[in-house]
TORFIVO-915623 format. One record per residue (C-alpha): residue in one letter; x, y, z; residue number from 1. Coordinates in steps of 0.02 Angstrom, whole numbers, plus 50000, padded with zeros to 5 digits. Layout:
BEGIN
<site residuo="a" c1="X" c2="Y" c3="Z" num="NUM"/>
...
end
This chain:
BEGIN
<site residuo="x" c1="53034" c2="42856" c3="59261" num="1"/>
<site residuo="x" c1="53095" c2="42731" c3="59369" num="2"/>
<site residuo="x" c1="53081" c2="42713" c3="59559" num="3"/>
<site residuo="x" c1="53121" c2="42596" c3="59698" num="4"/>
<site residuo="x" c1="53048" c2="42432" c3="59742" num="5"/>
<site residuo="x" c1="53012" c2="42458" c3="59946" num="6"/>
<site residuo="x" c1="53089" c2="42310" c3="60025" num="7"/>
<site residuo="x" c1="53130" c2="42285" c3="60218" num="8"/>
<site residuo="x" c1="53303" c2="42331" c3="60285" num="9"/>
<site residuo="x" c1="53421" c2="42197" c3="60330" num="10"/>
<site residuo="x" c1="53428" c2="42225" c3="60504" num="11"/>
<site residuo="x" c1="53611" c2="42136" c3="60573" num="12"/>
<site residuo="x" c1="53693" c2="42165" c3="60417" num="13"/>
<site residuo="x" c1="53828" c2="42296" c3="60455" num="14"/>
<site residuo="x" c1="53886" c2="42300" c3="60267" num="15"/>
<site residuo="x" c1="53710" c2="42374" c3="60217" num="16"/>
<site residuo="x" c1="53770" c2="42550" c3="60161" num="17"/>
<site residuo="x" c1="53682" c2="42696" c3="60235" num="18"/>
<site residuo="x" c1="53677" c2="42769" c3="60092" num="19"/>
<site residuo="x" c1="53649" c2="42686" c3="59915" num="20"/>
<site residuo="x" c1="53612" c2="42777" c3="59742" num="21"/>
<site residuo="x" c1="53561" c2="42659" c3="59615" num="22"/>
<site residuo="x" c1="53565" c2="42729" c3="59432" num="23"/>
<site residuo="x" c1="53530" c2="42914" c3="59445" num="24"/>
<site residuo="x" c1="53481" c2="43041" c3="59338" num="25"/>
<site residuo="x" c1="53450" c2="43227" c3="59344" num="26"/>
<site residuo="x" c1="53409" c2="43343" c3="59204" num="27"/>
<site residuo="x" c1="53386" c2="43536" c3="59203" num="28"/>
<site residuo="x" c1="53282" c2="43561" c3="59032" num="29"/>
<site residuo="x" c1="53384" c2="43478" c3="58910" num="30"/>
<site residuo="x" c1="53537" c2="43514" c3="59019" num="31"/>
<site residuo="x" c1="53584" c2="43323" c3="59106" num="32"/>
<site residuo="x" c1="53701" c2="43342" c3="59265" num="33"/>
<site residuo="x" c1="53677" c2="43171" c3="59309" num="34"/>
<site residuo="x" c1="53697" c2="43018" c3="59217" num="35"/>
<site residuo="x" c1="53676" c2="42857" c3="59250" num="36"/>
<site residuo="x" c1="53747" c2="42881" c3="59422" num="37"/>
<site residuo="x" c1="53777" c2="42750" c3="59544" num="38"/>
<site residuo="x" c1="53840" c2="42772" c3="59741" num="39"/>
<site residuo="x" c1="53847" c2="42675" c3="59910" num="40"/>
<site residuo="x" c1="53913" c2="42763" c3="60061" num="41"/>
<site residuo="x" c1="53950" c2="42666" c3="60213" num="42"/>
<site residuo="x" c1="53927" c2="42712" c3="60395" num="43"/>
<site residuo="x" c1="54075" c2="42781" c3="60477" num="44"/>
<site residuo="x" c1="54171" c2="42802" c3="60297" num="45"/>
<site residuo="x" c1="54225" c2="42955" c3="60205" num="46"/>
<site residuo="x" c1="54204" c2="42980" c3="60032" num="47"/>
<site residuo="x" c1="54292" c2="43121" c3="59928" num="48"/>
<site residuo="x" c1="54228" c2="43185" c3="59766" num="49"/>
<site residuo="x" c1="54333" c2="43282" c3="59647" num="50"/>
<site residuo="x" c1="54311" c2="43332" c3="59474" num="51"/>
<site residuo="x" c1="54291" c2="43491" c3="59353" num="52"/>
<site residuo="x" c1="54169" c2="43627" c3="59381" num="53"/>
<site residuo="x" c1="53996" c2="43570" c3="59316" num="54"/>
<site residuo="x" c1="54013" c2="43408" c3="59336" num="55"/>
<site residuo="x" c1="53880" c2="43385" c3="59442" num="56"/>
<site residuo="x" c1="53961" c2="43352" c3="59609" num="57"/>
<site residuo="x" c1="53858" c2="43484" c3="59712" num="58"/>
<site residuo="x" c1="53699" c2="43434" c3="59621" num="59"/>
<site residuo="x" c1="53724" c2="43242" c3="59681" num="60"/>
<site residuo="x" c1="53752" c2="43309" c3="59868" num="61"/>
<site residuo="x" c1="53566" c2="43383" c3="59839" num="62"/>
<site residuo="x" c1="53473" c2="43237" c3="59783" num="63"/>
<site residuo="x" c1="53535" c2="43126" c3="59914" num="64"/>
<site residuo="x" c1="53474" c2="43270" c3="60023" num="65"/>
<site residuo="x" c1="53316" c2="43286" c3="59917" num="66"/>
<site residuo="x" c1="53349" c2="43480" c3="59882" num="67"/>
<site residuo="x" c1="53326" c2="43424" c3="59700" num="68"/>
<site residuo="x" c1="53217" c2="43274" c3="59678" num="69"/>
<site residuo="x" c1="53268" c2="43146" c3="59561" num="70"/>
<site residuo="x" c1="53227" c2="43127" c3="59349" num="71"/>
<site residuo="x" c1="53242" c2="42918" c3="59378" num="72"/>
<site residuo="x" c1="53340" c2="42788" c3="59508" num="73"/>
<site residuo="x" c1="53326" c2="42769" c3="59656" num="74"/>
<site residuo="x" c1="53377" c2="42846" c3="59818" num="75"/>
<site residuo="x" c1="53383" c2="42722" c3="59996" num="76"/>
<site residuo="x" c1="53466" c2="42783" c3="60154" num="77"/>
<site residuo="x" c1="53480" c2="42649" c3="60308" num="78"/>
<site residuo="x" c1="53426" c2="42523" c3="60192" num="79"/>
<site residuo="x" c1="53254" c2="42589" c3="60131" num="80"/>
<site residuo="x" c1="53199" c2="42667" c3="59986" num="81"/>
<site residuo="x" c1="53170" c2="42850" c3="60005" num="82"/>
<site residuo="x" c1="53082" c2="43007" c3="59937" num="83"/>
<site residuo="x" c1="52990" c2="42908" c3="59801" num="84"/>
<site residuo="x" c1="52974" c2="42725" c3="59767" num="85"/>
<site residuo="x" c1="52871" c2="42561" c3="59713" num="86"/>
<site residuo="x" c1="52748" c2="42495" c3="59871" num="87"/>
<site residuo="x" c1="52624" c2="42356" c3="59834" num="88"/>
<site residuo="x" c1="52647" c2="42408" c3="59618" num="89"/>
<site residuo="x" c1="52614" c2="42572" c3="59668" num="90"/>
<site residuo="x" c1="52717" c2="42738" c3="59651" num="91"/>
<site residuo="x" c1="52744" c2="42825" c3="59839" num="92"/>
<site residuo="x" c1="52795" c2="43003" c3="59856" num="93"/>
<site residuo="x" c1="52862" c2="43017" c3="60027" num="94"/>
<site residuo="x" c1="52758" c2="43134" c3="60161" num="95"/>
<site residuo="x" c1="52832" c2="43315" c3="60195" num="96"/>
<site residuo="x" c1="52877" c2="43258" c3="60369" num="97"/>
<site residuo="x" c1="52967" c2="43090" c3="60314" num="98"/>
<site residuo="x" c1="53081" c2="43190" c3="60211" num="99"/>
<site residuo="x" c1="53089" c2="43327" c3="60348" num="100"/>
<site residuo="x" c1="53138" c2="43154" c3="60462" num="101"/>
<site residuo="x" c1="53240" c2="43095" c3="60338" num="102"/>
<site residuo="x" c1="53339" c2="43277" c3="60320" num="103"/>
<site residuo="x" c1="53347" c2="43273" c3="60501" num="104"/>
<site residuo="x" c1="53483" c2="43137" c3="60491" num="105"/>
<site residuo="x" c1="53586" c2="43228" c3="60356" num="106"/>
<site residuo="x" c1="53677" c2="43370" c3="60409" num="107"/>
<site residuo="x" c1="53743" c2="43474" c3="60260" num="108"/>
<site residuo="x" c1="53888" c2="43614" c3="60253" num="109"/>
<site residuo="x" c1="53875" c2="43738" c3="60101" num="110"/>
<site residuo="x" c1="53994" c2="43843" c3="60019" num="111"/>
<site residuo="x" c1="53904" c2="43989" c3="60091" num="112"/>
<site residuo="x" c1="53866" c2="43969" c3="60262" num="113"/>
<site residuo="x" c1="53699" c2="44051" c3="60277" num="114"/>
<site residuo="x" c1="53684" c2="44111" c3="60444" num="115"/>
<site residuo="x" c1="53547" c2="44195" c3="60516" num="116"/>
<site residuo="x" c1="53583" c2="44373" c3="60547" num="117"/>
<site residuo="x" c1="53476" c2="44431" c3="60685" num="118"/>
<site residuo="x" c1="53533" c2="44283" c3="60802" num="119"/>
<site residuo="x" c1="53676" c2="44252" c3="60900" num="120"/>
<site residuo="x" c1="53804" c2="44104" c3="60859" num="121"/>
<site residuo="x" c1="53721" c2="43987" c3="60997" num="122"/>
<site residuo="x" c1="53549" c2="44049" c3="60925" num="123"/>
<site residuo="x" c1="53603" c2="43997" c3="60752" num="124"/>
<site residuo="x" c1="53649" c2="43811" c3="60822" num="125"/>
<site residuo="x" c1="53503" c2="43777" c3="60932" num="126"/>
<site residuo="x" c1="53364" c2="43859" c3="60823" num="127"/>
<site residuo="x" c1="53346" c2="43698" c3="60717" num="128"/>
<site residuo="x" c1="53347" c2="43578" c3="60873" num="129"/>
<site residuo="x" c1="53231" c2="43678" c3="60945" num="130"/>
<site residuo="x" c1="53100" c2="43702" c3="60815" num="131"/>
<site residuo="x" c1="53118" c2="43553" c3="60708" num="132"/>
<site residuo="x" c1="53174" c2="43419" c3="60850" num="133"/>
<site residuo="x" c1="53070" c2="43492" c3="60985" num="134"/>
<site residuo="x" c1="53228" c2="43492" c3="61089" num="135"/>
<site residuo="x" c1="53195" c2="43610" c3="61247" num="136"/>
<site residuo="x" c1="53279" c2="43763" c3="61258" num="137"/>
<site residuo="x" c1="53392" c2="43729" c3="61411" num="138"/>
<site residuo="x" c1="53447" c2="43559" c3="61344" num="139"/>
<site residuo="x" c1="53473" c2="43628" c3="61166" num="140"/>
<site residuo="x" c1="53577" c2="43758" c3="61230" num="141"/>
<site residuo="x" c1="53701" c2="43637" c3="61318" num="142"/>
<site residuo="x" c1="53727" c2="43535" c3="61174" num="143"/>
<site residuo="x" c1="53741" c2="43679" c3="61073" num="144"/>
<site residuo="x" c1="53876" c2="43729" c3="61172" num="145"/>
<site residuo="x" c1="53956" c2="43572" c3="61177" num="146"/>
<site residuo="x" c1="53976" c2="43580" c3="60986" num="147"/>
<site residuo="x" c1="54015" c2="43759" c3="60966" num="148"/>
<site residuo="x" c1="54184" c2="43682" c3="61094" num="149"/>
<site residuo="x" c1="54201" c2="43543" c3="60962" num="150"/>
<site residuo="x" c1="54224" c2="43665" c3="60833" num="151"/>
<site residuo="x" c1="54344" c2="43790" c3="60949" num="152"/>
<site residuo="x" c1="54207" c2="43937" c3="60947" num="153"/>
<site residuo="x" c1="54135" c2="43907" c3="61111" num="154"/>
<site residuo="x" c1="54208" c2="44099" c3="61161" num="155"/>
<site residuo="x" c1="54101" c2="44160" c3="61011" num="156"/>
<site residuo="x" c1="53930" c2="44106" c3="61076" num="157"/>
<site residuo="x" c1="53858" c2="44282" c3="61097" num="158"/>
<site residuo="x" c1="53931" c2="44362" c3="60950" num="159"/>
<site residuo="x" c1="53827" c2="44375" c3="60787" num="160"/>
<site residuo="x" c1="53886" c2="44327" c3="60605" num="161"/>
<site residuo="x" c1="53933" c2="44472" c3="60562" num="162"/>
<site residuo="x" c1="54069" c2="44504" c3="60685" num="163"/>
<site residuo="x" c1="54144" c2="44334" c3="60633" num="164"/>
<site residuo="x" c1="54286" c2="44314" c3="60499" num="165"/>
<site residuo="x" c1="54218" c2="44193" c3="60369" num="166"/>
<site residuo="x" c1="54314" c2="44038" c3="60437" num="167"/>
<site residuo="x" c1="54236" c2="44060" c3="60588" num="168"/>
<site residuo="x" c1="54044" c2="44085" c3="60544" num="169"/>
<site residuo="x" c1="54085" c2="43927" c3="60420" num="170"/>
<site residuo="x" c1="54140" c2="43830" c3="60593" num="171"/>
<site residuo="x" c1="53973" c2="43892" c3="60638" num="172"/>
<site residuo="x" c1="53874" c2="43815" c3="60509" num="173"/>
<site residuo="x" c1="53944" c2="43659" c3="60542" num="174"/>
<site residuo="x" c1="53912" c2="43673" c3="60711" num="175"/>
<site residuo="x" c1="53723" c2="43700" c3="60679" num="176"/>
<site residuo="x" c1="53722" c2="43542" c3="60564" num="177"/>
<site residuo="x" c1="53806" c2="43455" c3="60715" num="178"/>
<site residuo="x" c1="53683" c2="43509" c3="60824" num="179"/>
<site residuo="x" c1="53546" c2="43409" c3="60744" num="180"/>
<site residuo="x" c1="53662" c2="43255" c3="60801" num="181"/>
<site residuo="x" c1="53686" c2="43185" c3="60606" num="182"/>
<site residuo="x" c1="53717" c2="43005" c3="60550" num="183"/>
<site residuo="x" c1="53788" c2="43080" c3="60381" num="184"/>
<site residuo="x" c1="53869" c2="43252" c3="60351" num="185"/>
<site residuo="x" c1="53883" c2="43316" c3="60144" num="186"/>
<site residuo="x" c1="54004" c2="43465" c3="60135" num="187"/>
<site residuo="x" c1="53992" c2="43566" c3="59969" num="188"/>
<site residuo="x" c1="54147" c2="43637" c3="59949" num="189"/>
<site residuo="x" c1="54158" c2="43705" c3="60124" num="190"/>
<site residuo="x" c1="54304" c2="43812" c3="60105" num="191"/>
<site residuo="x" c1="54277" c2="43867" c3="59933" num="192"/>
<site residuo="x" c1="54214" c2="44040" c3="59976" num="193"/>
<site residuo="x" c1="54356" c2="44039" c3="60122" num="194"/>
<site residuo="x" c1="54514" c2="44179" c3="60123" num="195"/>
<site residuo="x" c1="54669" c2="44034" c3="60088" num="196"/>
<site residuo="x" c1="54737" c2="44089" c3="60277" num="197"/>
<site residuo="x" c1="54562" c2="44031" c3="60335" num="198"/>
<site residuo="x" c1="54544" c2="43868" c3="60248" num="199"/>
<site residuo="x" c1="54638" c2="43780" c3="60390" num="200"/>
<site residuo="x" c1="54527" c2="43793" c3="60533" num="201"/>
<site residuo="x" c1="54402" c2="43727" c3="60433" num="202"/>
<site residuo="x" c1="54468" c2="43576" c3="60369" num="203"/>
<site residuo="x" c1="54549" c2="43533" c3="60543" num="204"/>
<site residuo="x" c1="54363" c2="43529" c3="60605" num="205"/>
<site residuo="x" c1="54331" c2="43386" c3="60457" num="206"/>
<site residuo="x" c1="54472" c2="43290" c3="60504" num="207"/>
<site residuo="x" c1="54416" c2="43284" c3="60676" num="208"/>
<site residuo="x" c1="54250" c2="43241" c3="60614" num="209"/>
<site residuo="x" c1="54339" c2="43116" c3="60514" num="210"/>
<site residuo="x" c1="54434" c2="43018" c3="60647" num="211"/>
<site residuo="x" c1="54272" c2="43015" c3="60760" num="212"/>
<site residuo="x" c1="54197" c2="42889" c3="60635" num="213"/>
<site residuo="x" c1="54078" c2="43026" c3="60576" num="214"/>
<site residuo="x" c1="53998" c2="42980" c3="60394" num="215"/>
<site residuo="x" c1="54041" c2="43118" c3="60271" num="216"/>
<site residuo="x" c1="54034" c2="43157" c3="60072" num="217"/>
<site residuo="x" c1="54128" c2="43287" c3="60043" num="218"/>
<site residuo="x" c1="54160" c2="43393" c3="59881" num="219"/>
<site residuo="x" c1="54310" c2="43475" c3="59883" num="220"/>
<site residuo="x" c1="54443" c2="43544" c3="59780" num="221"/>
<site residuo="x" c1="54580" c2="43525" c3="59927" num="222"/>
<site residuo="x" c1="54669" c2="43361" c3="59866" num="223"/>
<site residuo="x" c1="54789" c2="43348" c3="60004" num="224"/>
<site residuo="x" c1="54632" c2="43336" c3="60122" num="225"/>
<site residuo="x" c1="54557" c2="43208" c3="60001" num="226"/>
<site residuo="x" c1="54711" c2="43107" c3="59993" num="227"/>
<site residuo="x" c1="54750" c2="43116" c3="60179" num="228"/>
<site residuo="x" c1="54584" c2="43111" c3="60231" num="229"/>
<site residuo="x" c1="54454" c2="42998" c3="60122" num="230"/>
<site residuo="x" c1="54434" c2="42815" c3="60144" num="231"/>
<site residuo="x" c1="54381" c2="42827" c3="59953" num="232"/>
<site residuo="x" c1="54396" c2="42983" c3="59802" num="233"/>
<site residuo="x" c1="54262" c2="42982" c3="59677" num="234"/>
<site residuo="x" c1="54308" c2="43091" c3="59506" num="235"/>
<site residuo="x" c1="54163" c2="43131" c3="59419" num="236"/>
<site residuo="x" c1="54157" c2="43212" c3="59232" num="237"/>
<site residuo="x" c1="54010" c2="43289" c3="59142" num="238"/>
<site residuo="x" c1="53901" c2="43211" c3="59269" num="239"/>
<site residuo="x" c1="53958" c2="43032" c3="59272" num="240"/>
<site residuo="x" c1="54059" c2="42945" c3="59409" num="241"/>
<site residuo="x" c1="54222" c2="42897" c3="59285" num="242"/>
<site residuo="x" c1="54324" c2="42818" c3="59453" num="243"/>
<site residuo="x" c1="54358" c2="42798" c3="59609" num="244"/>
<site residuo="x" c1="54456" c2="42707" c3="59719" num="245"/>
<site residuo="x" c1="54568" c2="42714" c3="59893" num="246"/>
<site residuo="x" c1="54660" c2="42893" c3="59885" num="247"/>
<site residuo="x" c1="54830" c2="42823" c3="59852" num="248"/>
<site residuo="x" c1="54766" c2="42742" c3="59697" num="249"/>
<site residuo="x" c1="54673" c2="42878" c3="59630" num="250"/>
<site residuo="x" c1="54805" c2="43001" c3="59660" num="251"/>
<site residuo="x" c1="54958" c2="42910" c3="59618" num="252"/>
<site residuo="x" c1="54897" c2="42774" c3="59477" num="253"/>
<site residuo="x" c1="54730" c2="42830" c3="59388" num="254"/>
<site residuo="x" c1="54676" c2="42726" c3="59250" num="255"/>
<site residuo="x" c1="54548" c2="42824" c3="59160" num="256"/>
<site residuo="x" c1="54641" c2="42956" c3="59050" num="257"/>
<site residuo="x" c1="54507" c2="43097" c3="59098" num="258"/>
<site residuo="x" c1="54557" c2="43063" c3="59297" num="259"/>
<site residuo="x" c1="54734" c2="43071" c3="59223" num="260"/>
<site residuo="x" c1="54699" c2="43243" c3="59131" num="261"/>
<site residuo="x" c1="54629" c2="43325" c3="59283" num="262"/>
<site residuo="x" c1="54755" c2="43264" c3="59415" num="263"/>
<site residuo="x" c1="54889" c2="43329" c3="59320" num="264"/>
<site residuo="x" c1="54818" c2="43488" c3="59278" num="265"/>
<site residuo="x" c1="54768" c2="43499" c3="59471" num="266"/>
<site residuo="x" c1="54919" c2="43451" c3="59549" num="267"/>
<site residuo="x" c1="55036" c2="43533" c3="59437" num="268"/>
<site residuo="x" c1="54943" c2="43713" c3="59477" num="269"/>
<site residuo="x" c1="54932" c2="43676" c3="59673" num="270"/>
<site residuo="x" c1="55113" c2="43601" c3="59690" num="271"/>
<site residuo="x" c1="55155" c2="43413" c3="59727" num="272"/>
<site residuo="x" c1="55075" c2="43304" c3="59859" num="273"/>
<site residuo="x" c1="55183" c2="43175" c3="59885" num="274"/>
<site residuo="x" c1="55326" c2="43190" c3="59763" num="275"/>
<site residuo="x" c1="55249" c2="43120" c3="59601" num="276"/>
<site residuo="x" c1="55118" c2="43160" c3="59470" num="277"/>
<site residuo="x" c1="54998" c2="43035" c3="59391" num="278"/>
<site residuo="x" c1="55089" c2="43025" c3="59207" num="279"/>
<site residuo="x" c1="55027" c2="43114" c3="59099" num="280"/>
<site residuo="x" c1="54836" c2="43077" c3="58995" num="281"/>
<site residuo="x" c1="54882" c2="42970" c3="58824" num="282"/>
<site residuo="x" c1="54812" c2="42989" c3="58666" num="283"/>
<site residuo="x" c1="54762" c2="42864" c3="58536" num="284"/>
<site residuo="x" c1="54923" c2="42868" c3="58438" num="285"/>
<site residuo="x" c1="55007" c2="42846" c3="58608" num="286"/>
<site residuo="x" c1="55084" c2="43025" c3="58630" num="287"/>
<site residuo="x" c1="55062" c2="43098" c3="58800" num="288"/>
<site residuo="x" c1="54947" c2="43250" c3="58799" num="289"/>
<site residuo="x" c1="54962" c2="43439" c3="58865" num="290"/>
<site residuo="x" c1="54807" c2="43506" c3="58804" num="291"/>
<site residuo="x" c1="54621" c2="43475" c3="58845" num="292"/>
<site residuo="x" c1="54500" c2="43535" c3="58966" num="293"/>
<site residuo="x" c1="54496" c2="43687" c3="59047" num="294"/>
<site residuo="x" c1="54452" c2="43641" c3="59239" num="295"/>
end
């Protein structure tokens, strides 16, 4: 197993990523999700990852997130090694309430929004400031409310999730992450589990989020969002990273055949983006190909 060498940030350096993967790998049983996988993020950018189901997109939004823990690589956010690493030869397992620290900072947005039940849309937002920040009451309530405006819920304060259509209590849920005031936000296919008419509110709130310099990964299958959206769109494939690049190279000029494959399969079924599809995967004997994967 292999872990980070601890080594001190480089404080001034504004092109030290605030988030950096270095060769992960993640195995349930024999099954490996992640291979070999290799990530920086940096502050204020927004990265897009597509790809099939299963190939291990939501899994790599937990590990940097440390809801699964690593086989082997290393994770470092802000420039230091987290979770588990190398200090003084020595293997360090991080303390419960580093990682709880460490979680703090990362706000993440599921497909299902898990809401508390028995509390009230402002109680859902200010229950983790309160109890995990210490925040007081009064002062989490005001900045509670000052995100539930962000996300145009502000009105809904008082109800409780179940009187909510599912857009909304989604808004919700990214409210609460929000709340915790996050210097990186992962979304797991946020509107996945959304009715198509509700979809838009949704993404309108990550756009915003977007153009406020706010640092997000984001899994999606809405391409127009990645393409419009992302500063850079990451296609993974059985649990390897096989490119990325700025949207309009991705989307319009893909090199590896597999990101070919999947665009075209993708973009075909939604309808055209912007008025032309990546051509189409080629074989070895240099015939263009129709079949493949099933996404």
């Amino acid at each position: 197993m292999v872990f980070a060498v601890e080594a001190p940030a480089v404080l001034g350096n504004e092109a030290e990523p605030i988030i950096r993967l270095d060769r992960i790998w993640k195995s349930f049983g024999r099954l490996e999700v992640l291979t070999d996988v290799s990530l920086t993020v940096q502050k204020g950018e927004v990265v897009c990852i597509i790809g099939p189901s299963g190939a291990g997109k939501s899994t790599l939004l937990r590990c940097i997130n440390h809801l699964e823990s690593i086989d082997s690589g290393s994770i470092h956010f802000e420039g230091r090694p987290v979770y588990r690493y190398i200090r003084a030869g020595r293997a360090v397992t991080d303390s419960d309430k580093r990682i709880e620290a460490i979680r703090a900072q990362i706000g993440m947005v599921f497909q299902s929004f898990n809401l508390f039940p028995h509390l009230t849309v402002l109680g859902n937002v200010t229950e983790a400031p309160v109890h995990v920040l210490n925040e007081p009451a009064g002062q989490a309530d005001e900045r509670g409310m000052a995100v539930l405006r962000k996300v145009g819920l502000a009105g809904k304060a008082g109800a409780y999730p179940h009187q909510l259509s599912g857009g909304q209590q989604q808004r919700v849920a990214i409210a609460r992450a929000l709340a915790m005031n996050p210097k990186v936000m992962l979304f797991d296919e946020a509107t996945s589990a959304l009715d198509p008419e509700l979809v838009g509110d949704v993404l309108r709130v990550m756009r915003q989020l977007a153009s406020e310099g706010m640092t997000m990964v984001v899994v999606t299958h809405e391409m127009d969002f990645a393409r419009d959206v992302a500063d850079r769109v990451i296609f993974m494939d059985q649990g390897a990273i096989v490119e990325q690049g700025p949207p309009h190279i991705v989307f319009t000029a893909p090199r590896s055949p597999r990101t070919q494959q999947f665009l075209h399969s993708i973009l075909n079924r939604n309808g055209n983006l912007d008025g032309s599809l990546p051509p189409e995967p080629i074989d070895n004997s240099g015939q263009a190909t129709t079949g493949g994967h099933h996404e």
